[in-house]
C-alpha positions as CSV (number, residue, x, y, z in Angstrom):
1,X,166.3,157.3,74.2
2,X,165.5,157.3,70.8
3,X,165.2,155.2,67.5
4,X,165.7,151.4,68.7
5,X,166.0,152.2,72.3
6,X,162.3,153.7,72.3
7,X,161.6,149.9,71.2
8,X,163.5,148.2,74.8
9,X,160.3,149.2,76.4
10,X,158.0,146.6,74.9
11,X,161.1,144.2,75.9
12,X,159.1,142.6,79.3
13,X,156.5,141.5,76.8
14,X,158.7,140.0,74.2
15,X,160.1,138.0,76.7
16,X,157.1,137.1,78.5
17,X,155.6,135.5,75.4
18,X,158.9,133.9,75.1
19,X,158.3,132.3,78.7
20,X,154.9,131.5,77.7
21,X,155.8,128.9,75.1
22,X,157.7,127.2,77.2
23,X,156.9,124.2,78.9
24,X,159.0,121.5,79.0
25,X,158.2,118.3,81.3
26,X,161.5,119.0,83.6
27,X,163.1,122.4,83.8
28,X,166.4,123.2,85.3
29,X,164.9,126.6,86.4
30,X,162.1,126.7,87.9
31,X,160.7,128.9,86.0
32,X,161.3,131.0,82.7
33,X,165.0,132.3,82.1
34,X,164.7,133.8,78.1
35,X,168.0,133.9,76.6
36,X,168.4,135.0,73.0
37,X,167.7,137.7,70.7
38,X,164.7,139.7,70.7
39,X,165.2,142.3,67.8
40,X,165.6,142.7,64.6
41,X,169.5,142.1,64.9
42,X,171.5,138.9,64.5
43,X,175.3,137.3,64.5
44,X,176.9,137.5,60.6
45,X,178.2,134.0,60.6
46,X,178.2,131.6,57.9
47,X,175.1,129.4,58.6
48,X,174.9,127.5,55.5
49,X,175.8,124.2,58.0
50,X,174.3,123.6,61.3
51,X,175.7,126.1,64.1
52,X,176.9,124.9,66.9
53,X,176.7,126.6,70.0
54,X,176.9,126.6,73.9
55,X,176.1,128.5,76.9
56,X,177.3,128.3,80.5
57,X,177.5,130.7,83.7
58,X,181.1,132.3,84.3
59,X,181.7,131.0,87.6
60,X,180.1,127.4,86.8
61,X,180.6,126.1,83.8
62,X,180.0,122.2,84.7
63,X,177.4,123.5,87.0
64,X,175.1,125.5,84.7
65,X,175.5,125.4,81.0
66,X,173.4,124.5,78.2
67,X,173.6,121.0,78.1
68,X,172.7,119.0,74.7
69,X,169.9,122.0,73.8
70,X,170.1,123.9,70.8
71,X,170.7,127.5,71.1
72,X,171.2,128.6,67.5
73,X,168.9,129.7,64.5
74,X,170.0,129.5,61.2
75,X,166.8,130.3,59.6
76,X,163.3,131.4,60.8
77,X,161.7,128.4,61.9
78,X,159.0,128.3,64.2
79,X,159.0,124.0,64.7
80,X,162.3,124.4,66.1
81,X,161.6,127.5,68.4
82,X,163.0,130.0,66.2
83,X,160.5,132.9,66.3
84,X,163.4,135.8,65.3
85,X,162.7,136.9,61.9
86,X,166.1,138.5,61.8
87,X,167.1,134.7,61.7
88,X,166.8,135.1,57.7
89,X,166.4,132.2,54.5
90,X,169.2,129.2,54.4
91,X,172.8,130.3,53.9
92,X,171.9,133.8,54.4
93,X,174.7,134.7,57.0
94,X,172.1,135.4,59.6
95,X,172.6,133.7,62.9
96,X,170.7,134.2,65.6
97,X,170.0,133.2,69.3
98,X,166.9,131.8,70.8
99,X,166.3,129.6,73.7
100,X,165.2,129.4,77.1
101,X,167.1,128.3,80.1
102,X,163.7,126.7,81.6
103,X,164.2,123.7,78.8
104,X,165.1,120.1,80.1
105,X,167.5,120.1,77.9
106,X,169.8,122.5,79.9
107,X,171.9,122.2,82.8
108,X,171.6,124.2,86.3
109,X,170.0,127.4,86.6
110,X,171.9,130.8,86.3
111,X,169.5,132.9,88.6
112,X,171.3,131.5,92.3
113,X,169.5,133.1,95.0
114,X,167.4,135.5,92.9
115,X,170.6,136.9,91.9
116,X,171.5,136.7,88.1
117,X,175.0,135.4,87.6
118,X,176.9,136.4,84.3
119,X,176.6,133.5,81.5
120,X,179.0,132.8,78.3
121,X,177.6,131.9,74.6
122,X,179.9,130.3,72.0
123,X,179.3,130.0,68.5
124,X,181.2,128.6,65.7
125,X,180.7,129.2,62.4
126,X,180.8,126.4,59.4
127,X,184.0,128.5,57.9
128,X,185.5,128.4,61.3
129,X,184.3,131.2,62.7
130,X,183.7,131.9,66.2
131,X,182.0,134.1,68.3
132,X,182.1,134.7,72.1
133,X,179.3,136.7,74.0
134,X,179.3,137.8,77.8
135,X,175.7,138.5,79.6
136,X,174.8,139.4,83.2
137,X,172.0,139.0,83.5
138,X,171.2,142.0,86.2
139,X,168.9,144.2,84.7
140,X,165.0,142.3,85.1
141,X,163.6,144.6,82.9
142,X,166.3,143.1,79.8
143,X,167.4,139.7,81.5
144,X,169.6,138.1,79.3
145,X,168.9,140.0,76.2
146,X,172.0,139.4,72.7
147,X,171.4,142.5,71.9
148,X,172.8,144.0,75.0
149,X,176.6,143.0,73.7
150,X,175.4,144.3,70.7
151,X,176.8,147.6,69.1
152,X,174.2,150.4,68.4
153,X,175.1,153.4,65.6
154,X,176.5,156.6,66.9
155,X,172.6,158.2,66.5
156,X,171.5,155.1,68.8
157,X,168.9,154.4,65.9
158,X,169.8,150.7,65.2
159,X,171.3,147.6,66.7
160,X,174.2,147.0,64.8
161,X,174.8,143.0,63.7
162,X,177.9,141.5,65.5
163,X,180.4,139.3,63.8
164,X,181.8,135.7,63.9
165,X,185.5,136.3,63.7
166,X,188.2,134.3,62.1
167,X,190.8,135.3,65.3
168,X,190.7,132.7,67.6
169,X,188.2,130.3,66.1
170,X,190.2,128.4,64.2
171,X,194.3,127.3,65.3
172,X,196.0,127.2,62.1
173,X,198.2,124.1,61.6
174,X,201.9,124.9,61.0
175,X,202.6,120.8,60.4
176,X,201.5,117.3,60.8
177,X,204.7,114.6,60.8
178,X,203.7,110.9,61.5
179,X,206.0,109.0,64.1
180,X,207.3,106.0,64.0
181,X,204.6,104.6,66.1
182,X,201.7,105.5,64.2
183,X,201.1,108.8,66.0
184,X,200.5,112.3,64.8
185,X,203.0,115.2,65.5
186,X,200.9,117.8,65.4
187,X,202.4,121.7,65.4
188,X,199.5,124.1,65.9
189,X,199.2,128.1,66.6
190,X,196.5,129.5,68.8
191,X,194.9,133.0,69.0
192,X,192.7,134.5,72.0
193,X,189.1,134.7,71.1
194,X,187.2,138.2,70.7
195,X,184.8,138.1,73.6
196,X,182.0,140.9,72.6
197,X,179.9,142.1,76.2
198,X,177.0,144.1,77.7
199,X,180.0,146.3,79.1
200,X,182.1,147.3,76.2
201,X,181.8,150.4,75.1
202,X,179.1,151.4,72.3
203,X,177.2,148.8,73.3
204,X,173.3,148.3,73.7
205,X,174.1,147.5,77.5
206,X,176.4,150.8,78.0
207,X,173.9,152.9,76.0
208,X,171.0,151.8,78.6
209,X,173.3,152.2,81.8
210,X,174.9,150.9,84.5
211,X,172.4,148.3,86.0
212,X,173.6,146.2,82.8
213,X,177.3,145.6,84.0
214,X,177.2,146.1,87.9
215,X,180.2,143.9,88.0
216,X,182.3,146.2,85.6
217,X,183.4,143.1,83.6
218,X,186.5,142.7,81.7
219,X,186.9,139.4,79.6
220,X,190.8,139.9,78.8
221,X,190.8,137.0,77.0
222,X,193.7,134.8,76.7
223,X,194.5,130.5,75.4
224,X,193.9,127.8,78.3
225,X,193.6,124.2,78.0
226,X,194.3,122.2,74.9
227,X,192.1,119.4,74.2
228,X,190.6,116.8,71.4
229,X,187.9,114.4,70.3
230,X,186.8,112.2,68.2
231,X,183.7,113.0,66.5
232,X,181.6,112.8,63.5
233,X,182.7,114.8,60.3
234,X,179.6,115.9,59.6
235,X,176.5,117.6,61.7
236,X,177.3,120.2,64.6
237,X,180.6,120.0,66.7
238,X,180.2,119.2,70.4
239,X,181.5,122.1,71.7
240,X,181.3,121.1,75.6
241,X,184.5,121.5,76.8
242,X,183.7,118.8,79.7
243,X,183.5,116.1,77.1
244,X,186.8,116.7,75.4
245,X,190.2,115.0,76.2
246,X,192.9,117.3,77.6
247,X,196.0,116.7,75.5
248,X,198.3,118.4,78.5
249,X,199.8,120.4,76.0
250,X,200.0,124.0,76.5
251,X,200.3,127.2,74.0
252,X,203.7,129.1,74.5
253,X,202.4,132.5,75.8
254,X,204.4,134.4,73.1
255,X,203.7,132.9,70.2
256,X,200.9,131.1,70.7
257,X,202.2,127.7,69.4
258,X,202.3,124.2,71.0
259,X,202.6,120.7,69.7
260,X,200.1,118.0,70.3
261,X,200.8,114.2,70.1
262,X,197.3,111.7,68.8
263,X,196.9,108.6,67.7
264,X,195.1,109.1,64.0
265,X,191.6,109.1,63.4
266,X,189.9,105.7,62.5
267,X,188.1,105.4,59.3
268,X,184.4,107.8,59.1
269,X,185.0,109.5,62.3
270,X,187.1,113.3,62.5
271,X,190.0,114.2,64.9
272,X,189.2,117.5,66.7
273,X,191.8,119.9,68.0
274,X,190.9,123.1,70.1
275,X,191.0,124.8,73.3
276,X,189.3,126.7,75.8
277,X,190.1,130.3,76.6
278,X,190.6,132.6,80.0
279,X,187.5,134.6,80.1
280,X,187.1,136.9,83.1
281,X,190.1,135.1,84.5
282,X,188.5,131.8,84.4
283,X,188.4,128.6,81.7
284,X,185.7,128.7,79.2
285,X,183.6,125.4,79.7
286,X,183.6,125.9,75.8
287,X,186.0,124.9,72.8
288,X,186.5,128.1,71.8
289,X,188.5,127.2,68.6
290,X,189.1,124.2,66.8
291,X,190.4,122.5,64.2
292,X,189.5,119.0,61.8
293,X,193.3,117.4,61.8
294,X,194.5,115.5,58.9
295,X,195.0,112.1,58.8
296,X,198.4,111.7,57.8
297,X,201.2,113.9,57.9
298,X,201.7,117.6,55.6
299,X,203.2,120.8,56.0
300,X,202.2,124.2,56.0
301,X,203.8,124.8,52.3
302,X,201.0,126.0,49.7
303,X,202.0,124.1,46.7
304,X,199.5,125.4,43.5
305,X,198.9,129.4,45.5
306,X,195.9,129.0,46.2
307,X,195.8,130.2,49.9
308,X,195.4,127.2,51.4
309,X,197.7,124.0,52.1
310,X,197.1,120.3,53.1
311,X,197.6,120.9,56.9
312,X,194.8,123.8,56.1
313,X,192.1,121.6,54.4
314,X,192.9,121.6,51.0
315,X,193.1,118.4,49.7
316,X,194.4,118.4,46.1
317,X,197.3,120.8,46.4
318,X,198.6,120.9,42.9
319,X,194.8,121.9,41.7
320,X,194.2,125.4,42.6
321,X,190.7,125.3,41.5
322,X,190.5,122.8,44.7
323,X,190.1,124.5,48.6
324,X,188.4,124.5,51.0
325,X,186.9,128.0,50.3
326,X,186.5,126.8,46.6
327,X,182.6,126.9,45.4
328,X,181.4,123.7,44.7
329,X,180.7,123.4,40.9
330,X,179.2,120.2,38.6
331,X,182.4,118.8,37.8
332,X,182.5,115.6,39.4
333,X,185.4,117.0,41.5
334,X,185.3,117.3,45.6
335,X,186.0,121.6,45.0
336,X,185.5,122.5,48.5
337,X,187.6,119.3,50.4
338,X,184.2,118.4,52.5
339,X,184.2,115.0,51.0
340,X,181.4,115.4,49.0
341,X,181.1,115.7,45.3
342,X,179.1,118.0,43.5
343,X,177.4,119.0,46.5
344,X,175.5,122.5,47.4
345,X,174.3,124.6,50.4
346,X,171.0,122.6,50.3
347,X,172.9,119.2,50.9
348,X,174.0,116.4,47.9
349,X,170.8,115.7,46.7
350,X,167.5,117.0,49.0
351,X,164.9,116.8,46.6
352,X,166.0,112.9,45.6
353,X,165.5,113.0,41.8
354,X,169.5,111.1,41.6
355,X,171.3,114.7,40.2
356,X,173.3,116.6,42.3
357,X,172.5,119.9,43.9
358,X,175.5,121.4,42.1
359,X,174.3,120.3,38.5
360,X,170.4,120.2,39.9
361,X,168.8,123.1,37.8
362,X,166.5,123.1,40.8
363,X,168.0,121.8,44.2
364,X,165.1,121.2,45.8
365,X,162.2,120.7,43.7
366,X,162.5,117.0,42.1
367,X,162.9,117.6,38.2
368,X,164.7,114.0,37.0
369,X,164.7,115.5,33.4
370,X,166.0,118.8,34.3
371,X,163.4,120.8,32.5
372,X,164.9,124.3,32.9
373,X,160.9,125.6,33.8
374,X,160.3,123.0,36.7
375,X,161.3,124.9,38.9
376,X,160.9,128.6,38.2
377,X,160.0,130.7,41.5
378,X,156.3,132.0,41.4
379,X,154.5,134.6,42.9
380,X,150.8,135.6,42.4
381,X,150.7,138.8,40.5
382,X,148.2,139.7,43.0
383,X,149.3,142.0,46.3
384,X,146.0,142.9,47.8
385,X,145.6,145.9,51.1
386,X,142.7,145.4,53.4
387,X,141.9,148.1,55.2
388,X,140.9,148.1,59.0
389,X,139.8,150.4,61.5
390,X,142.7,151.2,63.8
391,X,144.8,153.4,61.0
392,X,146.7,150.5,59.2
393,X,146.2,148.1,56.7
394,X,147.2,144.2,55.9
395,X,149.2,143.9,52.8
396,X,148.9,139.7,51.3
397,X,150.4,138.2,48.7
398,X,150.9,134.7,47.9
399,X,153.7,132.5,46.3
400,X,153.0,129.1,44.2
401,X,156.7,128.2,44.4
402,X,159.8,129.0,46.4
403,X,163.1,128.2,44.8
404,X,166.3,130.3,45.1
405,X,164.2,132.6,48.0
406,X,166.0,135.1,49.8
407,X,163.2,137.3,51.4
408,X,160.6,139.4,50.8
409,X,161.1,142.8,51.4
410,X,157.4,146.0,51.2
411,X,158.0,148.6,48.9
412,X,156.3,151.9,49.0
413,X,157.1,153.9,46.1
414,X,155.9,157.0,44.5
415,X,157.0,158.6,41.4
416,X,157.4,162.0,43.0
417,X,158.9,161.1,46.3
418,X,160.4,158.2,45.4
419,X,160.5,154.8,46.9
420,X,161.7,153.6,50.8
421,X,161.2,149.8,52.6
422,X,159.0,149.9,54.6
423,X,160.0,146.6,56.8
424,X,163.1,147.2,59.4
425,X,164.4,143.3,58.2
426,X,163.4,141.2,55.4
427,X,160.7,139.0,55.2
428,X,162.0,135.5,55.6
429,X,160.5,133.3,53.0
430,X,158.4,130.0,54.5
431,X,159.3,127.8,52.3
432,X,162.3,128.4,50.4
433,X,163.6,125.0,52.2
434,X,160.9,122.9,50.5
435,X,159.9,124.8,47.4
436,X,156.4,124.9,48.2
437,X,154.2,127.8,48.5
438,X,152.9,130.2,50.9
439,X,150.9,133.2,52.0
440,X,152.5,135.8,53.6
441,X,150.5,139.0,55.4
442,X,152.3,142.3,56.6
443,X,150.9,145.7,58.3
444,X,151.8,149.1,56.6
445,X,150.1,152.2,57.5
446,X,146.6,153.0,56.5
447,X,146.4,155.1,53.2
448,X,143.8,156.6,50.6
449,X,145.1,154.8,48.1
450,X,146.9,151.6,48.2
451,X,148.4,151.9,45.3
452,X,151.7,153.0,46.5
453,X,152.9,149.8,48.3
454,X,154.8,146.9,46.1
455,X,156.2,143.4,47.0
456,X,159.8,143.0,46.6
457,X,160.8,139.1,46.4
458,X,164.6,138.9,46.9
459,X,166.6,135.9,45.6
460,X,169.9,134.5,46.7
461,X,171.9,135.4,44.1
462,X,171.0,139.4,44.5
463,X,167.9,139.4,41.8
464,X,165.0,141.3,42.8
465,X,161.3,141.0,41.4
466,X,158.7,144.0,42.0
467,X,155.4,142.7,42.5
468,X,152.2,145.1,42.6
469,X,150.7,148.2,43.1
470,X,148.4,146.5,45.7
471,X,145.1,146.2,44.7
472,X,142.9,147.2,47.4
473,X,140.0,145.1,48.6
474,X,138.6,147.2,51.5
């Protein structure tokens, strides 16, 4: 094999050291089970919100899933077990999987009998995005390795990202017409979730061979059950099937549409609509897709053309500046319909200096007076290369400030052959959450003359600053 296959070889390791941070008090295997992502690849979901996810074995869901733990990485964060650079800054749309079945947190064991038994992970996005994701499990030397369901390009040099998809992640709502008694008449439509596996085709687990998908698996996904539940409006969505109420009603096989009958939400809390999903031929212990249901009643109608209705989320109608796609500006106005005014990806107000992240020139660096050079990002001027003796060289640099941080990305760059990154992902910033500083080291190959190599400090909106040539220190 070649390009990023050459790298599955060093895969044993990665997940021994995986296994060797873990150690909870109670396990539900008895020992290690690494599940997660190993590589430099990840899931493109929105992940400016807290990702829900959940994992469970095919053949028994209530028996062996993933409990209350939490499977998904939004950013690199090593107090929260997320060791995957390919994880990525805040609101980056870099999702990525990392866990450990061996945590108390989890439910059952999917190794029965030294045997591997195929598992399920569910994602959903904050935009209502899903993703589905079959393992099993069989080959020791891979375990249950993402990147297996992952594509790889036609050269098998990279492992291609996969996709949170809109089909089957969120029902759309046709209407919502209040009875008589209080009740909600709810008309949904539901779609059969993409289910992405170490079998399909052009996958990592089809490029390796057979011993990934001895059971030949098929997902032929289809709608199931229909269920709600009553949950917090803000924070990550239970999405354990087990501890939602089935509403009985059922999708018509044609068109995918069905009507559900619930009392409305109280006051604070959210009304939930979704359902599970045939996998493999059996019931997803997961919500696949759901929906937040209004209150009172609406219609699918689209009054001001904005592409989105009341029964879709959009909660001035005759406003087209107002959606729930809408960015959030300082206007005083609730643009995006999640009940909160003036709001950004870093939350209301994170740095508590009493102005909103949407008018904040500088979300989260407390500036009360808004000077416009609070809160300027900062990098020493300085990239230094240290040579060693084994044919490669540290590169350092270090930042005062991190505000507006995307990444980092090494630059080598010669006049006369031009300039290539050196890095196969970007450098996730440290601190771009609490807009302090940090110092930051990174291996390049050993040169005459460091003068070549650069510092590259992306920022979230696309700007990138060139910092160097390295100075070299010996």
């Amino acid at each position: 094999m070649k390009g990023c296959c050459r790298r599955l070889a060093v895969v044993a390791i990665g997940w021994a050291c995986l296994a060797a941070g873990s150690s909870p008090a109670r396990a539900s295997c008895p020992s290690p089970v690494p599940l997660g992502h190993l590589y430099d690849s990840w899931l493109a979901c929105a992940d400016s919100a807290p990702v829900p996810g959940f994992a469970y074995v095919l053949a028994d869901p209530a028996g062996a899933n993933s409990g209350v733990a939490d499977l998904t990485c939004e950013t690199f964060d090593p107090n929260r077990n997320c060791f995957t650079p390919a994880s990525g800054g805040a609101a980056d749309g870099r999702l990525t999987i990392y866990t450990d079945w061996f945590n108390r947190e989890f439910i059952g064991c999917p190794i029965a009998q030294d045997a591997p038994q195929r598992i399920v992970i569910v994602a959903r996005a904050g935009d209502g995005g899903s993703i589905v994701v079959s393992l099993s499990g069989a080959d020791p030397g891979f375990g249950y390795l993402v990147e297996l369901a992952h594509p790889v390009t036609a050269a098998a040099d990279a492992i291609l990202p996969l996709s949170c998809s809109d089909r089957g992640g969120r029902p759309r709502i046709l209407s919502v017409t209040q009875l008589p008694d209080g009740r909600l008449a709810s008309a949904l439509r539901f779609d059969a979730p993409v289910v992405h596996s170490d079998c399909d085709p052009g996958s990592l687990g089809a490029l390796i061979g057979p011993q990934t998908c001895p059971d030949g698996f098929r997902a032929d996904p289809s709608v199931a059950g229909i269920y709600s539940s009553l949950q917090p409006c803000s924070g990550a969505t239970d999405l354990d099937a087990s501890r939602w109420t089935d509403t009985g009603a059922r999708a018509d096989p044609f068109t995918g549409e069905a009507t559900v009958i619930l009392a409305p939400p109280p006051a604070g809390r959210c009304l939930y609509v979704g359902n599970t999903a045939l996998i493999g031929g059996r019931e997803s212990g997961a919500i696949i897709g759901l929906v937040d249901l209004p209150s009172q009643g609406c219609t699918d109608a689209d009054a001001d053309g904005d592409g989105s209705s009341g029964c879709s989320g959009d909660c001035d109608d005759a406003n087209a500046a107002v959606h729930p796609a809408a960015p959030e500006i300082c206007d005083g106005i609730d643009n995006n319909c999640n009940l909160r005014v003036d709001d950004g990806p870093e939350g209301l107000d994170p740095d508590d200096d009493g102005v909103a992240s949407a008018c904040d020139t500088c979300p989260t660096v407390s500036n009360p007076g808004q000077e416009p050079t609070a809160c300027a990002s900062q990098i020493i001027p300085v990239v230094d290369l240290e040579y060693s003796s084994r044919g490669s060289a540290i590169l350092t640099w270090t930042t005062y400030r991190e505000v507006g941080v995307a990444g980092f990305e090494i630059v080598d760059f010669n006049p006369q052959r031009g300039g290539r990154i050196v890095n196969t992902a970007t450098i996730p910033c440290q601190q771009c959450v609490t807009a302090n500083g940090a110092t930051y080291s990174f291996t390049v190959p050993k040169r005459r003359d460091g003068r070549d190599f650069y510092v590259g400090m992306t920022m979230r909106d696309g700007r990138t600053f060139l910092f160097g040539p390295a100075r070299v220190t010996r």
